[in-house]
Structure formats: structure tokens, C-alpha cells
C-alpha positions, -999 to 999 in steps of 0.1 A, spaced: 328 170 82 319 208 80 317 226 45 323 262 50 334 296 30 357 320 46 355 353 32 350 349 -2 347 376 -28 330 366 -59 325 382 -95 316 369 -129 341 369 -161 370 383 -136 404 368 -157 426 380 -130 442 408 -156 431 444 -152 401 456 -159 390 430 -128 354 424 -129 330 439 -103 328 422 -74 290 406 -75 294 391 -32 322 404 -8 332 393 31 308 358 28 315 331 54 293 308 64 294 274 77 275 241 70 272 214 91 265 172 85 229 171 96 220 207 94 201 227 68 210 265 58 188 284 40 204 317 19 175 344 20 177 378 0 156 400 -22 163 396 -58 199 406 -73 215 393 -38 236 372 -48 223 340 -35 226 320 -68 261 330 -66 269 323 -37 255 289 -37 272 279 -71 305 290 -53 299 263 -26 287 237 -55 321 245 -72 303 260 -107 320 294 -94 359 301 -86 361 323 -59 381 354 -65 391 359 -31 392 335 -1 382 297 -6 350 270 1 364 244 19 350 208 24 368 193 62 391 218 59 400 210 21 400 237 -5 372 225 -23 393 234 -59 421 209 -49 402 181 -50 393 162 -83 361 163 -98 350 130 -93 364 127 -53 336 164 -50 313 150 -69 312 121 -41 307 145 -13 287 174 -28 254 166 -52 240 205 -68 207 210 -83 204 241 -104 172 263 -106 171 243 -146 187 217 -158 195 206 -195 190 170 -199 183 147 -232 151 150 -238 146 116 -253 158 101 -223 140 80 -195 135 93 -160 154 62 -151 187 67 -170 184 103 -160 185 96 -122 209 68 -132 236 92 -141 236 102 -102 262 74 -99 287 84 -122 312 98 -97 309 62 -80 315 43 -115 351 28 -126 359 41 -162 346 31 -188 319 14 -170 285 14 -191 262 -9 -170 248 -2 -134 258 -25 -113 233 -44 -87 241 -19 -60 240 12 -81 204 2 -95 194 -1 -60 202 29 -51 187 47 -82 154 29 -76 154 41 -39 157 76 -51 133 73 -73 109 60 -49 121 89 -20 115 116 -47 77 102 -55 90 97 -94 90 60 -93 63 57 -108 74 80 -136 107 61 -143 99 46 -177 84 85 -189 105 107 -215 118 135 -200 104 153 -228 68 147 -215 75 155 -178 58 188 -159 81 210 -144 76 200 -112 80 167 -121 116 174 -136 124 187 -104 120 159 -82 136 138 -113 164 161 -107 164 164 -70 165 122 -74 193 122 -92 214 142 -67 202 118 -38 215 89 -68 249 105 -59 249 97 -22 265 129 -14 274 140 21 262 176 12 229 186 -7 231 220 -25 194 235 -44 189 265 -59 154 274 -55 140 235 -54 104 248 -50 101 275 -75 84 252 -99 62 227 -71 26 232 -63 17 235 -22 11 195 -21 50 188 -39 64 221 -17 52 205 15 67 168 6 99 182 -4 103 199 28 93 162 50 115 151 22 145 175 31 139 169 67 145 134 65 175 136 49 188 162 79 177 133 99 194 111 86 230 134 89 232 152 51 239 189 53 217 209 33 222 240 13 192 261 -2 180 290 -15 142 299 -7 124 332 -11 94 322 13 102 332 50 76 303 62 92 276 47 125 286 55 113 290 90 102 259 90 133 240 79 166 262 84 188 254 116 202 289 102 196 311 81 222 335 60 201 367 47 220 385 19 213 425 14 226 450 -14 224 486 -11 225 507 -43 251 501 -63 274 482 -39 282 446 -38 264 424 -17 272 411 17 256 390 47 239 411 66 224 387 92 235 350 99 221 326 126 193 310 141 157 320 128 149 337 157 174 355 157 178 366 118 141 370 111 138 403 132 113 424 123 138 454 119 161 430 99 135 424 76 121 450 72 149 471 60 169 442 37 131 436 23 118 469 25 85 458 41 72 456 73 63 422 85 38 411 110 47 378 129 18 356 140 30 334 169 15 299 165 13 273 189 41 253 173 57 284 147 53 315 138 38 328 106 57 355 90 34 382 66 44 407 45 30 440 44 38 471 18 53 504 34 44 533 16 71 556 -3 69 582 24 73 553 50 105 541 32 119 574 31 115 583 66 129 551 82 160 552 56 153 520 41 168 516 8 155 499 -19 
């Protein structure tokens, strides 16, 4: 099973009727795998969040398709991609008098019958093993309302796993963690590679997402054009120092370790910028 876009153009408020909107990503195809992790990388205003909520079906494509095993994504019925595909936003609006429990609970909605209102044996099982994989067991019985935000983001992370999806889409799942909560969540994400989910996710550290992609898809915008990929592939191959320097407008010194390499930013001055062409 392979979830893939194939040349998608994407834009925001576009009702197909002149004036069209402006096109926010153009030309995008990538390709996800079962058991492999792909991390979207860009500077800020890249189109990464869109491009990512076009793959978790919050976002209709105006040109070209996402499609799940060779299934236009938009064909199939909300509950049957709900099944195959679990999304976790950059925030979430959730009850806040509800329990961490019944939160992660509602992970096996797309698995209930209508109408049904109690979890059944297997479901509960399943809720209380995410709870546990996420490290929020021990919160289950707490208000949302009194949770920190990293903590309501492994609540929310646990609720996708609730969904036993095929594919794992997050947008930005360590914006809001602490070094201790970053570094579990990528063992965390690494597991569930392991164990043959195909992982979708948006990072902004280049160590991290050295660490965990298979590949990596780097997104660039010049001026006032739409975005595009600019680089797709392997980390060795994507994180060039020429690549990254002009999509980030830095230089970047690469520290090779004895088991990875250690990617540092460093400013370039105006005149630097100017000289090398690198727009910004």
C-alpha cells in the first residue's frame, strides 16, 4: 500500500469560478511508503502545512490527486480513510471538560457500527495501549482542560494511534515537547516504522529529521511565486550544503559523527546573500 500525490496544485478558497485563487503549492509529487517515514522540510510560508493537509484529506486538490493504493483518496468515504489515514494537526480543539480517556477513545470511531455508544472489549484495549505507547496512561482520568501542551500532544498523537491507521500524518508533533518528550516521540515514531506504518511529518529541525526520515521532501519559494519541491530523496542526498543553503539562506556546517552527522546553522551576511544570488 503506497500513499502518494502526483502533481498536485493546491490553493485556498479556489471555487473553481473565475477569479481562481492563487495557487499556494504547484508540481508536488511525492510518495509514501508502509514502513517508511517522510519528513516535509521548508522555511516558513512553504507550504508544508498545505501540503500535508492535502495528503490528510482537510485540503481538495485543485489540480492532480492523493491517492491511497492507487485510490483517489476523495472517492473513498470518510469513515473507509479514516481507517487507513490518522492526522494530527499543529492544535486541536477538543472538550475541555473531557477525560484524556474519552479523548483518545474517540480514535475508534471510524471502527464503530452506528449508533454505537459503548467501547467494546477490544476497542478499550486498544485505547489503553495507546495510552500507555504515548506515556499518557497515567494521565487518562485528567481534564483536558488541566493538561500542558505537551501533554495534549501526546493525548492527541494517542488518539491517532487509537485509530489503527495504516498511515500517520503530524503537523509539527514536536513544536510544543521539551528535549526529554522530543527524543521519546522520535523512539516512539521509530517503532511504529518498525512495526510497517508510513509516516508523514513536518519538522523544522534538520537533526531530528536526519535522524528519522527515509526521505526527505524540502519545499522552497522564491519571491512572490508559488512554492514547489525543490529537492526530494534520501538525507544524504537532500541535505547538501548548497541545497540548504540557498532554500534556507544560511550556510550550514556538517559535523560528521561516528554514527550521524550534526547539521549547524550559520548566518550569511547581506553582502554574502547578494553575491551568491540567494533569495530570501
Amino acid at each position: 500500500m503506497v500513499l502518494e500525490a502526483e502533481n498536485l496544485t493546491l490553493a485556498y478558497g479556489n471555487t473553481g469560478a473565475p477569479p481562481l485563487a492563487q495557487p499556494v503549492l504547484v508540481n508536488a509529487s511525492l510518495k509514501i511508503e508502509r514502513g517508511q517515514v517522510l519528513v516535509l522540510q521548508g522555511p516558513n510560508g512553504s507550504g508544508k502545512s498545505t501540503l500535508i493537509k492535502a495528503l490528510a484529506r482537510q485540503l481538495r486538490p485543485t489540480q492532480g490527486a492523493v491517492k491511497l493504493d492507487g485510490l483517489d483518496i476523495w472517492q473513498m468515504k470518510v469513515q473507509e480513510f479514516a481507517r487507513k489515514i490518522a492526522y494530527v494537526p499543529q492544535t486541536l480543539s477538543a472538550p475541555q471538560s473531557m477525560t484524556v480517556f474519552d479523548l483518545v477513545s474517540l480514535g475508534r470511531s471510524p471502527h464503530q457500527k452506528l449508533f454505537q455508544i459503548a467501547l467494546s472489549s477490544h476497542d478499550r484495549a486498544i485505547t489503553e495501549a495507546a495510552l500507555k505507547r504515548c506515556g499518557v496512561d497515567d494521565l487518562q482520568n485528567k481534564l483536558v482542560a488541566e493538561l500542558s501542551g505537551g501533554e495534549r500532544q501526546r493525548t492527541v498523537i494517542a488518539m491517532a494511534l487509537t485509530q489503527d491507521p495504516d498511515y500517520l500524518l503530524l503537523d509539527e508533533p514536536t513544536a510544543s515537547l521539551d528535549f526529554r518528550y522530543q527524543l521519546e516521540l522520535i523512539d516512539l515514531l521509530g517503532q511504529l516504522k518498525t512495526n510497517g506504518l508510513g509516516i508523514g511529518l513536518i519538522l523544522h529541525d534538520l537533526n531530528i529529521a536526519a535522524q528519522l526520515a527515509d526521505n526527505i521532501a524540502l519545499l522552497a519559494k522564491e519571491e512572490s511565486a508559488p512554492s514547489q519541491i525543490m529537492a526530494q530523496g534520501p538525507v544524504s542526498e537532500v541535505f547538501a550544503r548548497d541545497t540548504l543553503r540557498r532554500v534556507f539562506a544560511v550556510d550550514i556546517e556538517v559535523l560528521s559523527g561516528a554514527t550521524r552527522s550534526v547539521y549547524m546553522p550559520i548566518p550569511l551576511d547581506i553582502n554574502d546573500i547578494q553575491s551568491k544570488n540567494i533569495k530570501i
